[in-house]
VEXSEDO-713081 format. One record per atom (N, C-alpha, C, O): atom name; x, y, z. Coordinates in nm, 4 decimals, padded with zeros to 6 digits. Each point is the difference from the previous one (the first is absolute). Example, Ala and Ser with C-alpha at 12.3 -4.5 7.8 and 13.67 -1.06 7.14 Angstrom:
2
pt name:N&x:01.3190&y:-00.5690&z:00.7800 .
pt name:CA&x:-00.0890&y:00.1190&z:00.0000 .
pt name:C&x:00.0900&y:00.1200&z:00.0000 .
pt name:O&x:00.1036&y:-00.0019&z:00.0665 .
pt name:N&x:-00.1386&y:00.1069&z:-00.1385 .
pt name:CA&x:00.0820&y:00.1190&z:00.0060 .
pt name:C&x:-00.0770&y:00.1090&z:00.0730 .
pt name:O&x:00.0509&y:00.1108&z:00.0169 .
This chain:
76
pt name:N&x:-02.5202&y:-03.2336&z:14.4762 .
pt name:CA&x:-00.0702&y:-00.0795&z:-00.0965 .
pt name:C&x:00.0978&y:-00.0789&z:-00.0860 .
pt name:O&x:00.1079&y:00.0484&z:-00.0343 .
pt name:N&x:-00.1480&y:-00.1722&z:-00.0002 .
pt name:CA&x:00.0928&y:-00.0789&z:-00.0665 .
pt name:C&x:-00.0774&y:-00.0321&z:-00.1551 .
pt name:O&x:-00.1031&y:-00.0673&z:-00.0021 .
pt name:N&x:00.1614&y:00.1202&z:-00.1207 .
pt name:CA&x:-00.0666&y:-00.0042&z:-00.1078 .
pt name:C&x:00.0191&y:-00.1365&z:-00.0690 .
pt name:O&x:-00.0788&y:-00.0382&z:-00.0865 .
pt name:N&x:00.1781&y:-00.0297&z:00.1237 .
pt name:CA&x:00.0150&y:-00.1102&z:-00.0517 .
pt name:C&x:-00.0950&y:-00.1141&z:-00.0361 .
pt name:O&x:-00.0718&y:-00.0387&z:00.0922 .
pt name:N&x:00.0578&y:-00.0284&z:-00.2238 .
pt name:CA&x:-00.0857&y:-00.1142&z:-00.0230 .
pt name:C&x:00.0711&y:-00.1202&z:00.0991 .
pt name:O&x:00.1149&y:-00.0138&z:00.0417 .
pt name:N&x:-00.2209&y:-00.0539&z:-00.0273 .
pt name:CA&x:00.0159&y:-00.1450&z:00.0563 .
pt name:C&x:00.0688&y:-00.0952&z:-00.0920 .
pt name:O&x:-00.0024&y:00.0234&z:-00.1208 .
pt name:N&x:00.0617&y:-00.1256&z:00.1660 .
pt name:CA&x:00.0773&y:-00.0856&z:-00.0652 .
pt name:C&x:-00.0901&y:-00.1307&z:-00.0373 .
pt name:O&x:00.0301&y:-00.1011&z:00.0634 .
pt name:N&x:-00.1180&y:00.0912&z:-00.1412 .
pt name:CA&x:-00.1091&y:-00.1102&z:-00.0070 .
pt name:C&x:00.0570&y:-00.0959&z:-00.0601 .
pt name:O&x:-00.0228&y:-00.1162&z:00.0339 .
pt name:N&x:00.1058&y:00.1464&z:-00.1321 .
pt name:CA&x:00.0075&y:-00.1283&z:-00.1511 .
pt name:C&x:00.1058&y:-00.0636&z:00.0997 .
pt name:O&x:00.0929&y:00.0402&z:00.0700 .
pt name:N&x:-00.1693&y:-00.1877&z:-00.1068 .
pt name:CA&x:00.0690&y:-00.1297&z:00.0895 .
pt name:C&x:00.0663&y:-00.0437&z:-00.0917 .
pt name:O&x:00.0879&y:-00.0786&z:00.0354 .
pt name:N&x:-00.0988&y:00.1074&z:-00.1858 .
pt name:CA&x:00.1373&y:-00.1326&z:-00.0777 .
pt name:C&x:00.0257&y:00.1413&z:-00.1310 .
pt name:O&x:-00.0702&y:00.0986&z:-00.0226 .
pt name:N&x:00.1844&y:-00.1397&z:-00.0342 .
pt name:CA&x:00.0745&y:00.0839&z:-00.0783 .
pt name:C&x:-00.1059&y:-00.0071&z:-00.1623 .
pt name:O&x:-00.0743&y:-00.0846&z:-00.0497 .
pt name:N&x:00.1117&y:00.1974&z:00.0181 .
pt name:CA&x:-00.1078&y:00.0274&z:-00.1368 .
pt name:C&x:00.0716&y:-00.1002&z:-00.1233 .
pt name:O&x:-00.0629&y:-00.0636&z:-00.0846 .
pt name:N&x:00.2136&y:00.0696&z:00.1011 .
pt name:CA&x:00.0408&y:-00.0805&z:-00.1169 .
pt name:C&x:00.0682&y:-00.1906&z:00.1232 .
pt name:O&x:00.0400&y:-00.0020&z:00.1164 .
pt name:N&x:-00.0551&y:-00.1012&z:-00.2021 .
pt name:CA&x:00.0378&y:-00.1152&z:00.0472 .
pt name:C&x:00.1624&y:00.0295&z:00.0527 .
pt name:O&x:00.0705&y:00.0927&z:-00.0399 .
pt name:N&x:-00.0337&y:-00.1927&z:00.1354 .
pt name:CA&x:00.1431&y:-00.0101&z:00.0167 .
pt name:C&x:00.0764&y:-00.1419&z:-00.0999 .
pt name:O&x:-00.0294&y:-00.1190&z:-00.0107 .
pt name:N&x:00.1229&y:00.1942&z:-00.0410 .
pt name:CA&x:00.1131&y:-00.1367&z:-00.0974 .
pt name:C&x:00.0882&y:00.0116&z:00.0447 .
pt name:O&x:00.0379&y:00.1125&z:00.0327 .
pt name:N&x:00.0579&y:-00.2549&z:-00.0035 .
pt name:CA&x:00.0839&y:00.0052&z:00.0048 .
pt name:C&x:00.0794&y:00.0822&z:-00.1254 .
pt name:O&x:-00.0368&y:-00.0138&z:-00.1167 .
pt name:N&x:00.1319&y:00.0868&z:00.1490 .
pt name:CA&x:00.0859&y:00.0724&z:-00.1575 .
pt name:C&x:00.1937&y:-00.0441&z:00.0675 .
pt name:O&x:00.0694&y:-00.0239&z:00.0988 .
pt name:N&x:-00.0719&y:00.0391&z:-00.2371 .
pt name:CA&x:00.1399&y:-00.0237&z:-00.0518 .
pt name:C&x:00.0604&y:00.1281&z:-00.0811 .
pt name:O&x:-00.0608&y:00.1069&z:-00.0050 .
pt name:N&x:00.1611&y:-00.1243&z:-00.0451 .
pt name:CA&x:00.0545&y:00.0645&z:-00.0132 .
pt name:C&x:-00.0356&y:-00.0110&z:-00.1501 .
pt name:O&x:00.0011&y:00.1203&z:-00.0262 .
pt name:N&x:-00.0298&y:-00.1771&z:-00.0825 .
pt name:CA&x:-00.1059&y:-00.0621&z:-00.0890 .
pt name:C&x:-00.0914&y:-00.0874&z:00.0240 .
pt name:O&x:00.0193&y:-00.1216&z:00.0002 .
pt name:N&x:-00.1800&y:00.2065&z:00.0330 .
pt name:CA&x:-00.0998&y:-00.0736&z:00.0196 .
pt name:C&x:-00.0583&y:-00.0586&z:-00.1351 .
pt name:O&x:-00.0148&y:00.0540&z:-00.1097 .
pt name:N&x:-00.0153&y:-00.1909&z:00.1566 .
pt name:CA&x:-00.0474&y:-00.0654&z:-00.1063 .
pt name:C&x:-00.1754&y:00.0280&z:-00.0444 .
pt name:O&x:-00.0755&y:00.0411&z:00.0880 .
pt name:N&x:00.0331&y:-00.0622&z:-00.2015 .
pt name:CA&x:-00.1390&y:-00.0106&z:-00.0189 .
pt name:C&x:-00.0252&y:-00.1367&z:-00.0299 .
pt name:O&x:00.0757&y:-00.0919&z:-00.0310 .
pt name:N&x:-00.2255&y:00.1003&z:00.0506 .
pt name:CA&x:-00.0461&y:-00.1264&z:-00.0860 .
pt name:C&x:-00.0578&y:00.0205&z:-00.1319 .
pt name:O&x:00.0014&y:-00.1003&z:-00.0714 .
pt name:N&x:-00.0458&y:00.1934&z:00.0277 .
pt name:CA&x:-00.0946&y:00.1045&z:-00.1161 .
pt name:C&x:00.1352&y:-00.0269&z:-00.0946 .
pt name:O&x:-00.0421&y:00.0095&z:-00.1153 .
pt name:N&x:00.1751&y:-00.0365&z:00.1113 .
pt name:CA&x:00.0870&y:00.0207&z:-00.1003 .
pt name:C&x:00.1114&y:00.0817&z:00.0024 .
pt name:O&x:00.1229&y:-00.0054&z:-00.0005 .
pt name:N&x:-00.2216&y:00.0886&z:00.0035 .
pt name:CA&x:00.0979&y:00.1397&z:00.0315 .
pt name:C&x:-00.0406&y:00.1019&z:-00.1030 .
pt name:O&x:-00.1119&y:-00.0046&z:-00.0511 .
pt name:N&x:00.1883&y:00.0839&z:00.0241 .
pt name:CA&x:-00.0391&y:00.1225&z:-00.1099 .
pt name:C&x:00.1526&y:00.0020&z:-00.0788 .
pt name:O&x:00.0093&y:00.0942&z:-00.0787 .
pt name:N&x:00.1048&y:-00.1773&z:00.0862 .
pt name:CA&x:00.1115&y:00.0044&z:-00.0504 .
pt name:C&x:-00.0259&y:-00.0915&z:-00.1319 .
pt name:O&x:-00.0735&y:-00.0983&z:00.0096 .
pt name:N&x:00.1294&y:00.1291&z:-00.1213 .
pt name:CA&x:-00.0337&y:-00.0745&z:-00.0915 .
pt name:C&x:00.1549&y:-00.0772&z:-00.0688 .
pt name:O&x:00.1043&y:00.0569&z:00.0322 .
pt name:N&x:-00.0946&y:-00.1623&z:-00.1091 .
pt name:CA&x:00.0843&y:-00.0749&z:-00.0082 .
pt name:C&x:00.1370&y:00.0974&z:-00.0352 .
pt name:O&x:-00.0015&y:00.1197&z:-00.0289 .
pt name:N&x:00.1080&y:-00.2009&z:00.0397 .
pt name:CA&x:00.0894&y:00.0849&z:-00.0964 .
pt name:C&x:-00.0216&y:-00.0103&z:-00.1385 .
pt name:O&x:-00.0879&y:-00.0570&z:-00.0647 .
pt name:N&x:00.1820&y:00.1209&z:00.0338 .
pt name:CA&x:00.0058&y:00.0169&z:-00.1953 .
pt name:C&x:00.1458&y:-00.1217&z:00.0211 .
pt name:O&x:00.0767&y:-00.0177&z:00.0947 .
pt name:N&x:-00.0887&y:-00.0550&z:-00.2457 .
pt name:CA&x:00.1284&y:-00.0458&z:-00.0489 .
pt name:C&x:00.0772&y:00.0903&z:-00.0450 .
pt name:O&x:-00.0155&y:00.0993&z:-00.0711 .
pt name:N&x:00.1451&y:-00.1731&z:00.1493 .
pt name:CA&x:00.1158&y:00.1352&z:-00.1047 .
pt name:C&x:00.0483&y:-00.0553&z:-00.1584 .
pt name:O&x:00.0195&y:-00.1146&z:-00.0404 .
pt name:N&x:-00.0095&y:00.2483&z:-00.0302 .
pt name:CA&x:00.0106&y:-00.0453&z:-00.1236 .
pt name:C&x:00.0675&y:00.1314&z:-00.0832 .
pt name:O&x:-00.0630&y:00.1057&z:-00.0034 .
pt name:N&x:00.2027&y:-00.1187&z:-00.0677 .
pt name:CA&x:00.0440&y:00.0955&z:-00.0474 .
pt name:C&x:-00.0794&y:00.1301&z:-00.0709 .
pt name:O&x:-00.0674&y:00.0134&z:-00.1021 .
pt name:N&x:00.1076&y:00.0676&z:00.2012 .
pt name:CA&x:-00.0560&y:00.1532&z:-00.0816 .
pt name:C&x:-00.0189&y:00.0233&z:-00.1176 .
pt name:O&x:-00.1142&y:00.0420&z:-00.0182 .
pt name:N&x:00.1840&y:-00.0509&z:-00.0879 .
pt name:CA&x:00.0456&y:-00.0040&z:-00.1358 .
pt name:C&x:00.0641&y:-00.1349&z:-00.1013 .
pt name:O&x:00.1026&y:00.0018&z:-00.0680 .
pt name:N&x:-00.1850&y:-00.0955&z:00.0827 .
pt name:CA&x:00.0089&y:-00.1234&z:-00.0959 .
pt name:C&x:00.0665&y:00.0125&z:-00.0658 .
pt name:O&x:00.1056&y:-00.0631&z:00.0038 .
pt name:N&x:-00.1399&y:00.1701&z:-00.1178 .
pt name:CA&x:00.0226&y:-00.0400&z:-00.1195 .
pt name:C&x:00.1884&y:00.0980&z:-00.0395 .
pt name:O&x:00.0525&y:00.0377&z:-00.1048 .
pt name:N&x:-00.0174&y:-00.0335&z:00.2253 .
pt name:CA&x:00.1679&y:00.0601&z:00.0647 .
pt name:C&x:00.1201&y:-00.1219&z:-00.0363 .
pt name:O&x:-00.0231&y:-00.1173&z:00.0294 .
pt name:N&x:00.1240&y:00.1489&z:-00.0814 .
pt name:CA&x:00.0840&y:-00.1480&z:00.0032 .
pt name:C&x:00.0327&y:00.0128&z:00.1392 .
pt name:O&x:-00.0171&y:00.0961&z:00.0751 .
pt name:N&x:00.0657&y:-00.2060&z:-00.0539 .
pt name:CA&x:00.0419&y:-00.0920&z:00.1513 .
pt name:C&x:00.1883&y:00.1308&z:00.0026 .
pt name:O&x:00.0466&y:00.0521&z:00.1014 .
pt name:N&x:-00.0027&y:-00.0432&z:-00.2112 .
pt name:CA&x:00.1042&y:00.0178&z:00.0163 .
pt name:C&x:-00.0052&y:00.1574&z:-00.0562 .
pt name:O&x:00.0215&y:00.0159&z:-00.1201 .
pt name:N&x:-00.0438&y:00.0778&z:00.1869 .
pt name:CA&x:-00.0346&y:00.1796&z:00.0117 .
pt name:C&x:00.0820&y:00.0643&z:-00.0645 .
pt name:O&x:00.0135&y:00.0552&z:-00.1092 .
pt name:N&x:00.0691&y:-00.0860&z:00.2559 .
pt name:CA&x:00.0832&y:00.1127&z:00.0353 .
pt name:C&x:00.1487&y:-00.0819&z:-00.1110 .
pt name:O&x:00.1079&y:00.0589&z:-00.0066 .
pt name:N&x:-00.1210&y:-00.1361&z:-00.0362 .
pt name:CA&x:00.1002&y:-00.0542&z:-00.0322 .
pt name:C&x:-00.0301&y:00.0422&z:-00.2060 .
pt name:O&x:00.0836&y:-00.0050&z:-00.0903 .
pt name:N&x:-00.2014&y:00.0346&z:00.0843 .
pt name:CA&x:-00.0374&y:00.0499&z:-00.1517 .
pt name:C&x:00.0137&y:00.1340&z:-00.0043 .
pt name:O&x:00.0203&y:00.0520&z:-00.1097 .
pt name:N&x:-00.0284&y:00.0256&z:00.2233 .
pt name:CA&x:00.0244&y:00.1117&z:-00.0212 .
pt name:C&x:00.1051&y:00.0608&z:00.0006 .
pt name:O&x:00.0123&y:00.1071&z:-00.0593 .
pt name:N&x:00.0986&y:-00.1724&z:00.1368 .
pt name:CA&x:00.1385&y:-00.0139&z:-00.0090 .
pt name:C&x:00.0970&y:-00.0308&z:-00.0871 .
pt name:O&x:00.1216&y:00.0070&z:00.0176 .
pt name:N&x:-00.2061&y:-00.0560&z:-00.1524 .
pt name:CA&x:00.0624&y:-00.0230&z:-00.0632 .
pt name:C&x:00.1038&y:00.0659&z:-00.0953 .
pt name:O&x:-00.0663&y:00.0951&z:-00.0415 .
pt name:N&x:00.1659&y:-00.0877&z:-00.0083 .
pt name:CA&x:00.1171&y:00.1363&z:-00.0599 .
pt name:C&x:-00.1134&y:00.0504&z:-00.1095 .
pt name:O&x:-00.0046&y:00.1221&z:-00.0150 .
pt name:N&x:-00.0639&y:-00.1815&z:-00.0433 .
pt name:CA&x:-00.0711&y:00.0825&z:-00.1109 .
pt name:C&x:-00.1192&y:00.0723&z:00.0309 .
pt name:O&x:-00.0643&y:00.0828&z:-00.0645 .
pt name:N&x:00.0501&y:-00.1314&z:00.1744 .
pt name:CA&x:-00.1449&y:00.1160&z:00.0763 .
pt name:C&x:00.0286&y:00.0676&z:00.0492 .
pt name:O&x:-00.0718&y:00.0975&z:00.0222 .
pt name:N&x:00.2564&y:-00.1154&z:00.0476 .
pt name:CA&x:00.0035&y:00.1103&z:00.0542 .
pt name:C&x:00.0665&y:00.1109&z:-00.0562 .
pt name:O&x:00.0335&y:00.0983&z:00.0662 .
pt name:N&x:-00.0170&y:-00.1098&z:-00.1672 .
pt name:CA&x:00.0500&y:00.1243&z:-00.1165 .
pt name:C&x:-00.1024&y:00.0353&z:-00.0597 .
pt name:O&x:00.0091&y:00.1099&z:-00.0547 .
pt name:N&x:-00.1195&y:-00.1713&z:00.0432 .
pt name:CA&x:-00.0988&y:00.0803&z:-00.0749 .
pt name:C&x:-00.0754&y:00.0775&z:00.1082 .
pt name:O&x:-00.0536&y:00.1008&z:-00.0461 .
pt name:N&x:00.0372&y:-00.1168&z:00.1582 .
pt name:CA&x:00.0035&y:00.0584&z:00.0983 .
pt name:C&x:00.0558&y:00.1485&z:00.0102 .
pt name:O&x:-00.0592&y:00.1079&z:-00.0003 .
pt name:N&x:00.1891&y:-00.1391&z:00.0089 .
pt name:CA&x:00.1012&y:00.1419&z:00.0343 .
pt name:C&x:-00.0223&y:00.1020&z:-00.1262 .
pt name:O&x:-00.0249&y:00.1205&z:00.0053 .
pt name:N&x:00.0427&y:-00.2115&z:-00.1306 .
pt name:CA&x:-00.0545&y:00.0815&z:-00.1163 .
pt name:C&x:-00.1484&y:00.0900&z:-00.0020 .
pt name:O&x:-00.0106&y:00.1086&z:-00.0568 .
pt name:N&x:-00.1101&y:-00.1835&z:00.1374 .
pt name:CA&x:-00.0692&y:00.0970&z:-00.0180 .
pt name:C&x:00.0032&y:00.1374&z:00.1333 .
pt name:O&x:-00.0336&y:00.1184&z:-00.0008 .
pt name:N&x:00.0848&y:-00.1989&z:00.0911 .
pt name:CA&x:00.0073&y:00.1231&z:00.0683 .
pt name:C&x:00.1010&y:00.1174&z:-00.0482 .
pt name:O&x:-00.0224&y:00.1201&z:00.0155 .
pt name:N&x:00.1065&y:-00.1607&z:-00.0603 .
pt name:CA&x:00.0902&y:00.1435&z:-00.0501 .
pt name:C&x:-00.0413&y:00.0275&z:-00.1461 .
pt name:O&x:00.0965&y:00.0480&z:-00.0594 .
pt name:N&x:-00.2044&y:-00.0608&z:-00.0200 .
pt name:CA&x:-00.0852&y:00.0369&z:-00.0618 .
pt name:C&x:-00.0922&y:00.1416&z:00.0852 .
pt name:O&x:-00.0058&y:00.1228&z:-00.0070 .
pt name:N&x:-00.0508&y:-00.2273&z:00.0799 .
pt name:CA&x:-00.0872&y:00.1013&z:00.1122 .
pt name:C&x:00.0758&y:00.1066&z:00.0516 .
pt name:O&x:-00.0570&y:00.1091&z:-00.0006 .
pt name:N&x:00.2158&y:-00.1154&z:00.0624 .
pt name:CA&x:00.0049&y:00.1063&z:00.0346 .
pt name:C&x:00.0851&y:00.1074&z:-00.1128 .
pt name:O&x:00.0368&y:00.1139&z:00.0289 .
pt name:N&x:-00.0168&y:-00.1824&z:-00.1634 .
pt name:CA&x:00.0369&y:00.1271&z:-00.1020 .
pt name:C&x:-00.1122&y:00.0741&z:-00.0537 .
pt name:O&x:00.0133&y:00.0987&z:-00.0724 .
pt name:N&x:-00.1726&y:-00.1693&z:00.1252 .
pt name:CA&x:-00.1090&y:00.0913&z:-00.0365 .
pt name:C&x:00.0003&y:00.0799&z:00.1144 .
pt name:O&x:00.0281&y:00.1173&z:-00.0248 .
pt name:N&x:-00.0509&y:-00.1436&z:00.1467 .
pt name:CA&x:00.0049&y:00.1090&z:00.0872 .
pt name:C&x:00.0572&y:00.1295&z:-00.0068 .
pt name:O&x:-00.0585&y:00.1059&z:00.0229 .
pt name:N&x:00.2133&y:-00.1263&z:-00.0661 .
pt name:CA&x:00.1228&y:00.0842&z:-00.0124 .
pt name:C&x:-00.0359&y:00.1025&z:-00.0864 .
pt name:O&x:00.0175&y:00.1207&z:00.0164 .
pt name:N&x:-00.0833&y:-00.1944&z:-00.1356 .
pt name:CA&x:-00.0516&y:00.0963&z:-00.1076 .
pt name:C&x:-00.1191&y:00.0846&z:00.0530 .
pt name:O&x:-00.0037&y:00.1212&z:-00.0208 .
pt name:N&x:-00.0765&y:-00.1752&z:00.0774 .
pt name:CA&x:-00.1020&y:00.1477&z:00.0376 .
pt name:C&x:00.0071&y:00.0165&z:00.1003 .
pt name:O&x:-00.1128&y:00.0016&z:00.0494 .
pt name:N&x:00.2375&y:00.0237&z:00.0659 .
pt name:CA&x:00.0158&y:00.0733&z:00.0474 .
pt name:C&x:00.1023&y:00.0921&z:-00.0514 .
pt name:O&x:00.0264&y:00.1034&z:00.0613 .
């Protein structure tokens, strides 16, 4: 006995497209525009790393950290 169904359907359930390797739509698509680029942080000077570098930031700097670590020292 052969249980097998018959092969009836004469054309494919979904259409044939040509495809690519990116198929195109006509609907648009579902991708939406880009964003403009636009600095993270505006309101940042242009010149950073060069303010933070500066000899007086960077002593007030070192000053508070060895602040910080003569509190440590103390309670431990």
């Amino acid at each position: 006995m052969n249980d097998r169904r018959p092969k009836i359907q004469l054309q494919l359930a979904f259409p044939e497209e040509e495809r690519s390797e990116t198929p195109g739509t006509s609907e648009g698509g579902t991708e939406s525009f880009a964003a403009k680029r636009s600095s993270e942080h505006p309101a940042l000077p242009v010149h950073l790393m060069e303010t933070i570098c500066e000899t007086n930031n960077l002593v007030t700097a070192l000053r508070r950290v060895k602040r910080i670590v003569v509190l440590r020292e103390r309670m431990a």
